[in-house]
Steps between C-alpha positions, in 0.01 A plus 500: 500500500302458154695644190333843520576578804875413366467719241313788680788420776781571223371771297453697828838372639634673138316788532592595847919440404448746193323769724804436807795540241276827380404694792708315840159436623294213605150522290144426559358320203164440383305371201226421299405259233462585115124319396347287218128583406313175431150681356354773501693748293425880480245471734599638819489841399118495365411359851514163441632152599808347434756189611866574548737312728825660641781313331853357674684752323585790699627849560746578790561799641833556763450859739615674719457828655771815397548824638404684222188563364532340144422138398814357313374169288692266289306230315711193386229541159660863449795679465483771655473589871200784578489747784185595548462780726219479737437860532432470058286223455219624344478540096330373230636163329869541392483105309780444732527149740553737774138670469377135704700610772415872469133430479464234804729791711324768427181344581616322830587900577131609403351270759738630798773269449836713642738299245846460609820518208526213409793223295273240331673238242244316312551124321215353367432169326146628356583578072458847379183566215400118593159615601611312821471821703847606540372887575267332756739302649735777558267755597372290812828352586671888552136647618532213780917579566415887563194434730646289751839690516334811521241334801204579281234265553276414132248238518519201207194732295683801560788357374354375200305789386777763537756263271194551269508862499840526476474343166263689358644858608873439477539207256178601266331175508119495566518158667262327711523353851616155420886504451504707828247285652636147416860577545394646892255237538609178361503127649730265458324226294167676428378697229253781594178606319498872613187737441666837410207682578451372854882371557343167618678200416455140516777253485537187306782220579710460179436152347775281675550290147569850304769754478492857450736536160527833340686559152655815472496643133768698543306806289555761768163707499696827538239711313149321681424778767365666209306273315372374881398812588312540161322184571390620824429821345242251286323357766414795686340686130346174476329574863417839455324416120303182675411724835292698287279183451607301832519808749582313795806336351851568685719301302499253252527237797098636474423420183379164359589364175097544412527843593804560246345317225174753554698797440788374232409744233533771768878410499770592303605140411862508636312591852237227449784227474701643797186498716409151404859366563418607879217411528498134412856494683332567858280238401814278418619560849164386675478188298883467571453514845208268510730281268770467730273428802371201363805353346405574113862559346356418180227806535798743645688377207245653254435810634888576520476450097205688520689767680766522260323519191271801635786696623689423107166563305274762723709662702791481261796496771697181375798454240592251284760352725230477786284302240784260407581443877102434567472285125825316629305398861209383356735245333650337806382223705420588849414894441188577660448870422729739294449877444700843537520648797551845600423817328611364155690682195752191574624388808383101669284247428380271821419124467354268739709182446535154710772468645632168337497705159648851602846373349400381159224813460828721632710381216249434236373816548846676487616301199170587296458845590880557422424350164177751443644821588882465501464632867636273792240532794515467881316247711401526838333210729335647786324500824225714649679712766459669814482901410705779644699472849808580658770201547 
């Protein structure tokens, strides 16, 4: 048995004892993994293309069926213990955790589902306001729980694109498909370049010589479902100014960098720079891709650093701490590619590092950012993951 199946094997084994002592009841359990974005940031909702990998971090979720009709949840990340009616569901946002649960209930109800009560206790290894896709995470892993013990069938798509919803109705985020996408869809050892427009997606094995290492700030982005959904708010006045000129444009995933330049005084200049960012990003992830098809680390390399510094100077969704994490990187022998990832205001950086040097970048990194900021921060060496299932 390899070591994550160990670990899988005795986080479940925990999780199931907790839920027994709780509720005298032998639980289902099911999860799915949190995810690391390689490239392609911000794109996904302007119709673009992007590269995230499901990461072998996950979130659990123990169930079983009760005879009333409320869902009781505990979360070993919370206090408190919800009961979420099911015959209440619907609302606008309440900035609650419990609003994941409420939103991917309430939906599975829209589309038929006849949802049973429900005990749920949650444990999840994915860090909160990591930009690691905790709400993702959780929203698929409890989606998943009340579908199958409820005997409602949801395709993998279905799946995916309702966990969506539920985060833009009930937790206020205007996200796009790939958080819900990935963490459904992922592969154990594979990244996967996913068109959001069409939902295709092409995998690539991860280089065997590199691991996935991601350095968690530890500058919660508490306050970034704002200032995301201003960005997006951006991009689509950026559309609707260059439509005028470029009427059969969708999305900026339409748009080519010639086309922008054409039409920059027509843009306030704050819009400009946000519709550049995306637009050389999709690029990004098509030379990314070719990149990693023909074995050019050094080229993937770039256009992470490429990545980063659009998202810091255009799109303006870094921090200083991100910056020092990324400056740190660049530093250390055997990095091939540093950048944040995730929706930014804080949260992770990912790196690309052999595997011979993941122990001196971990504690170079560590000591020097320490010595920077005065903050400690988390590492995390990953693998590319399968994506949601029950175990």
């Amino acid at each position: 048995m390899t070591s994550l199946a160990s670990d899988l094997d005795g986080f479940s084994r925990s999780l199931k004892e907790r839920f027994q002592n709780c509720y005298h009841a032998t639980p289902r359990v099911f999860i799915a993994p949190g995810r690391v974005n390689l490239i392609g940031e911000h794109t996904d909702y302007n119709d673009g293309f992007v590269m995230p990998a499901a990461i072998d971090r996950y979130t659990m979720v123990a169930v079983s069926e009760s005879s009333n009709q409320v869902l009781s949840v505990s979360s070993d990340q919370y206090a408190d213990t919800v009961e979420v009616p099911l015959n209440a569901l619907k609302g606008a946002p309440r900035k609650h955790w419990s609003d994941y649960i409420r939103g991917v209930a309430a939906l599975l109800q829209a589309r038929g589902a006849v949802l049973s009560g429900a005990n749920i206790v949650i444990s999840s290894q994915v860090p909160l306001g990591a930009g690691l896709s905790s709400s993702a995470s959780l929203e698929v892993s409890v989606a998943l729980a009340l579908a199958t013990i409820s005997g409602h069938r949801i395709n993998d798509m279905d799946l995916a694109r309702l966990c969506q919803t539920a985060e833009h109705e009930f937790a206020g985020t205007r996200c796009g498909i790939m958080d819900q996408f990935i963490v459904v869809f992922g592969q154990a050892g594979r990244a996967l370049m996913l068109d959001c427009r069409s939902l295709e997606s092409q995998s690539f094995v991860s280089p065997v010589e590199l691991r996935i290492v991601i350095c968690n700030s530890m500058v919660k982005h508490e306050h970034a479902a704002g200032e995301y959904n201003r960005r997006r708010e951006d991009c689509e006045l950026g559309v609707k100014v260059l439509r005028q000129y470029l009427p059969k444009i969708r999305a900026l995933r339409d748009v080519t960098l010639s086309d922008l330049q054409a039409h920059q005084a027509q843009l306030p200049p704050q819009v400009y720079r946000r519709c550049r960012h995306v637009i050389t990003e999709n690029q990004r992830v098509l030379d990314a891709a070719a990149a990693l098809q023909s074995g050019d680390l050094d080229a993937f390399s770039r256009l992470m650093h490429e990545s980063h510094q659009s998202l810091r100077d255009d799109y303006e969704v870094s921090c200083r701490e991100l910056d020092v994490l990324v400056e740190l990187a660049s530093h250390c022998k055997g990095v091939f590619g540093s950048r944040m990832t995730g929706g930014g205001f804080g949260g992770c950086t990912v790196n690309l590092v052999t595997t011979e040097q993941v122990d001196t970048f971990q504690s170079v990194v560590s000591q020097r950012y320490k010595q920077a900021t005065g903050k400690d921060c988390e590492v995390y060496v990953c693998s590319a993951a399968q994506g949601a299932r029950a175990l």
